[in-house]
N, C-alpha and C positions, 0 to 999 in steps of 0.2 A: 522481459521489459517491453518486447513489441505491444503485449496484449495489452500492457497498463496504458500504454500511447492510443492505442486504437480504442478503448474505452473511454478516454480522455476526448478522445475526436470526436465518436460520436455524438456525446455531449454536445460537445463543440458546434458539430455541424447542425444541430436542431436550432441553435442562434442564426444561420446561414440561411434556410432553409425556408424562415418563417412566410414568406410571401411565395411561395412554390404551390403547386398542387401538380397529385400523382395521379395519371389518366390511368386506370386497368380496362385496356380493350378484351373482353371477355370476346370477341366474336374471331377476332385475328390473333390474338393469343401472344398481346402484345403488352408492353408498359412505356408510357411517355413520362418523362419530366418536364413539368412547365414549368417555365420561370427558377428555375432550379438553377446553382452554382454551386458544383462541388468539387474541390479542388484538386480531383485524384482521378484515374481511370480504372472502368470497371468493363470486365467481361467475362462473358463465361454464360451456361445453359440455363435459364429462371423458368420452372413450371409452376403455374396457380391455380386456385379456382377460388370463384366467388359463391358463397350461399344465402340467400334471408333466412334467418330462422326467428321468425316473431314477428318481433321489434327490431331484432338486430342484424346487422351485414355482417360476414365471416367471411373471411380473407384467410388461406390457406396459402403459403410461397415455400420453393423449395427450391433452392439453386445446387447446379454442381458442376465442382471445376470450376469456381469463381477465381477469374485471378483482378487482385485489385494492385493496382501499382507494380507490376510484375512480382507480387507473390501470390503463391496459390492457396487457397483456401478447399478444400475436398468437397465440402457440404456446408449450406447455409439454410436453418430452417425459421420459417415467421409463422406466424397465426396474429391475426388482429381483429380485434370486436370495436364496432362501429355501434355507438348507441344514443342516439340523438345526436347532439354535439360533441360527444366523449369517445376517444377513441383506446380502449385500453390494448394494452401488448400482453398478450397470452405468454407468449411464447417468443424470443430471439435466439437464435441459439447458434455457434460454433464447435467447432469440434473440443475447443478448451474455455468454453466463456457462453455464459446465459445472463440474456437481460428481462427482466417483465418493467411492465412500467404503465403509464398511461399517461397522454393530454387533452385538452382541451382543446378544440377549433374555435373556440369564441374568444374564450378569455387569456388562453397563450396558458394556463398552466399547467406544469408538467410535475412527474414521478417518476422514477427510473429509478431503479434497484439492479447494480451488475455485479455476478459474482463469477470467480475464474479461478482455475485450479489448472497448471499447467509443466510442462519443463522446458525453460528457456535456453537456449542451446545460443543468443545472439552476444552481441560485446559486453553484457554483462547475462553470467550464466547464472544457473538455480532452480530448484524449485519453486513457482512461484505459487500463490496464493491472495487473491486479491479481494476486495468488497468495498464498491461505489456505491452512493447515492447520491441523488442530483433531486431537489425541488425547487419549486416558485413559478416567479413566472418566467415565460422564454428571454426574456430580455433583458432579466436580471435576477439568475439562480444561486442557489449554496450548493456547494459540493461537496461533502464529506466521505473520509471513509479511509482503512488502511491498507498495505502492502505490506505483503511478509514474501522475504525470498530466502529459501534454505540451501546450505550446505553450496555455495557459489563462487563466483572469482571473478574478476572485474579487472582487465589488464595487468595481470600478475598476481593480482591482490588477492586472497583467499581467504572466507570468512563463514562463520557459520550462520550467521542470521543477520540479516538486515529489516528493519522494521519503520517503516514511515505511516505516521497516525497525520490528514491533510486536513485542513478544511478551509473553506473559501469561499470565494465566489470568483467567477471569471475574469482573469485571466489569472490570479495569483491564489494559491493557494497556501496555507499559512501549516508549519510542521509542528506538531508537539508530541511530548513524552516518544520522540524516533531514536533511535539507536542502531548501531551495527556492532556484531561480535566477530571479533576477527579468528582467525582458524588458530591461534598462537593464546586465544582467553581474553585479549587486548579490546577494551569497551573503550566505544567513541557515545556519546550523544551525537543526532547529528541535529542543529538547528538552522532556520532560515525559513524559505519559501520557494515552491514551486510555480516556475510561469511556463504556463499550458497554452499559452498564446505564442510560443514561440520555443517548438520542442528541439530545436539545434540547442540551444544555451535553457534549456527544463531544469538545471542541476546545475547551474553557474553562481546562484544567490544562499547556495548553501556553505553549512559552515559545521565542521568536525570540533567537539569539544572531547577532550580528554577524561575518562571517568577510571579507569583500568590498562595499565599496561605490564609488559610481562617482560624481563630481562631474565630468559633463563628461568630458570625454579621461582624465580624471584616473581611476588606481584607488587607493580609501583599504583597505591591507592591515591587516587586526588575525587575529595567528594564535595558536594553543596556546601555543607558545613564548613569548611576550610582548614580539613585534616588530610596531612598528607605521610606516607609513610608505604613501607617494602615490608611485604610477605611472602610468609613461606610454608608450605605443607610439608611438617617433615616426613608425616604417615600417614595413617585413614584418622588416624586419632589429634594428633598432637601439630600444633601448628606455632609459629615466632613471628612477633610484628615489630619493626620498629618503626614509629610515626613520630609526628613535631604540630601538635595541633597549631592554625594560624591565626585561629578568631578566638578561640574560650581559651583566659585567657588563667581561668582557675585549673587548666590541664597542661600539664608542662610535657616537655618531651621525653619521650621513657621507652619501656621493653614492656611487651607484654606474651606470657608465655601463654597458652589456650589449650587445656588438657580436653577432650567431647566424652564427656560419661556415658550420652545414650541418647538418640532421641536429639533434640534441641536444646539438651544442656551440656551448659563447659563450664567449667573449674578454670580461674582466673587468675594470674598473678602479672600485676602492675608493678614494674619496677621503674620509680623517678628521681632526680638526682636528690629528694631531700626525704622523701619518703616510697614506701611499698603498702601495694594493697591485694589482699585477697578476696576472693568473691567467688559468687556463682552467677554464672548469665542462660539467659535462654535467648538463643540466635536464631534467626532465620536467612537461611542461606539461597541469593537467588544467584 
């Protein structure tokens, strides 16, 4: 979760940042920030070099043993190409997160593409798996992009996939088609919005809807449609539902027994209190 904040910020800080310029004293072997505000501490060892090649300035950076905010980061590597006005990013990279991207010095507009593949070890654990993008212009961008974190646990809580699909623009970010699968098969939707402008309360405006819960052998279904009802897998084959549809209003409340012939088909018997039906269905199971 740290990397998904820290990707978030960088973002962020390019809004901050906009009337700054970065001095590279090639001869002292030094870098200044002017007019810079960034709201965290940085330290640690930064070797560069500068090259023209053309048209263009090449900016090579390697840092090591960056600690920013008393955590430590091993290795930071940058490349940046400088060409006329346009400064594109080669190359950003941490040991669990890469950014390429590029902006403008004139007109303010930016591209960032960040992708990160990591294992989170912080108050919420996992696998993570990340992919940002950010355009427009500096002062009023979209944010898009998802979070998947695998096989994880969140103050107790243990779950096998948590999925948030964002997109936005600063400060709030808006969640669709996001879900979490809990370790027990129990599916929530999660809906709401993230604010990035304020990562103490990021995940205070969201909201857990119910799609799959599990009592035991038992699965309790509540879908879109406004069908709700308890399953069961007796075997690999043969499964029992009883549901109570709440919207259609031509489906009454019944038994359905689900035999799997092979493949994506099942043999079906509806049982309702004035009538039975049989059939064959072809299911797709996610």
């Amino acid at each position: 979760m740290r990397v998904f904040i820290i990707s978030l910020f960088f973002i962020f800080s390019f809004s901050l940042i906009s009337t700054g310029n970065i001095v590279f004293d090639a001869v002292n072997k030094n870098i200044q920030l002017q007019n810079f505000y960034l709201p965290i501490n940085i330290e640690g060892d930064v070797f560069f070099n500068i090259k023209q090649q053309r048209d263009c300035f090449v900016l090579n950076l390697e840092a090591k043993d960056l600690i920013i905010d008393e955590k430590l980061l091993s290795w930071v590597r940058l490349r940046l190409i400088k060409k006329e006005n346009e400064v594109f990013i080669d190359n950003f990279s941490l040991p669990y997160l890469i950014l390429k991207g590029r902006f403008n010095l004139i007109t303010g507009d930016i591209f960032f593409d960040i992708n990160a593949n990591y294992k989170s070890t912080d108050l919420l654990t996992g696998q993570v798996q990340m992919n940002t993008k950010a355009w427009g212009r500096l002062d009023n961008f979209i944010i898009s992009g998802y979070l998947n974190i695998f096989n994880g646990e969140y103050k107790a809580i243990k779950f096998e996939r948590i999925f948030l699909n964002f997109f936005g623009s600063f400060p709030t970010l808006f969640l669709t088609d996001s879900y979490i699968i809990l370790s027990d098969k129990s599916n929530y939707k999660i809906e709401g919005r993230l604010n990035i402008g304020n990562f103490k309360n990021l995940f205070s405006d969201i909201q857990f809807v119910m799609e799959k819960f599990f009592l035991g052998d038992w699965k309790l279904i509540s879908q879109d449609f406004g069908k709700i009802g308890l399953s069961k897998n007796v075997d690999e084959k043969f499964s029992i539902l009883f549901d109570n549809p709440q919207s259609d209003l031509s489906i009454k409340e019944g038994t359905e027994l689900n035999y799997k012939l092979q493949d994506d088909n099942y043999l079906k018997i509806r049982m309702e209190s004035d009538k039975s039906i049989l059939g064959f269905e072809v299911r797709k199971e996610f």
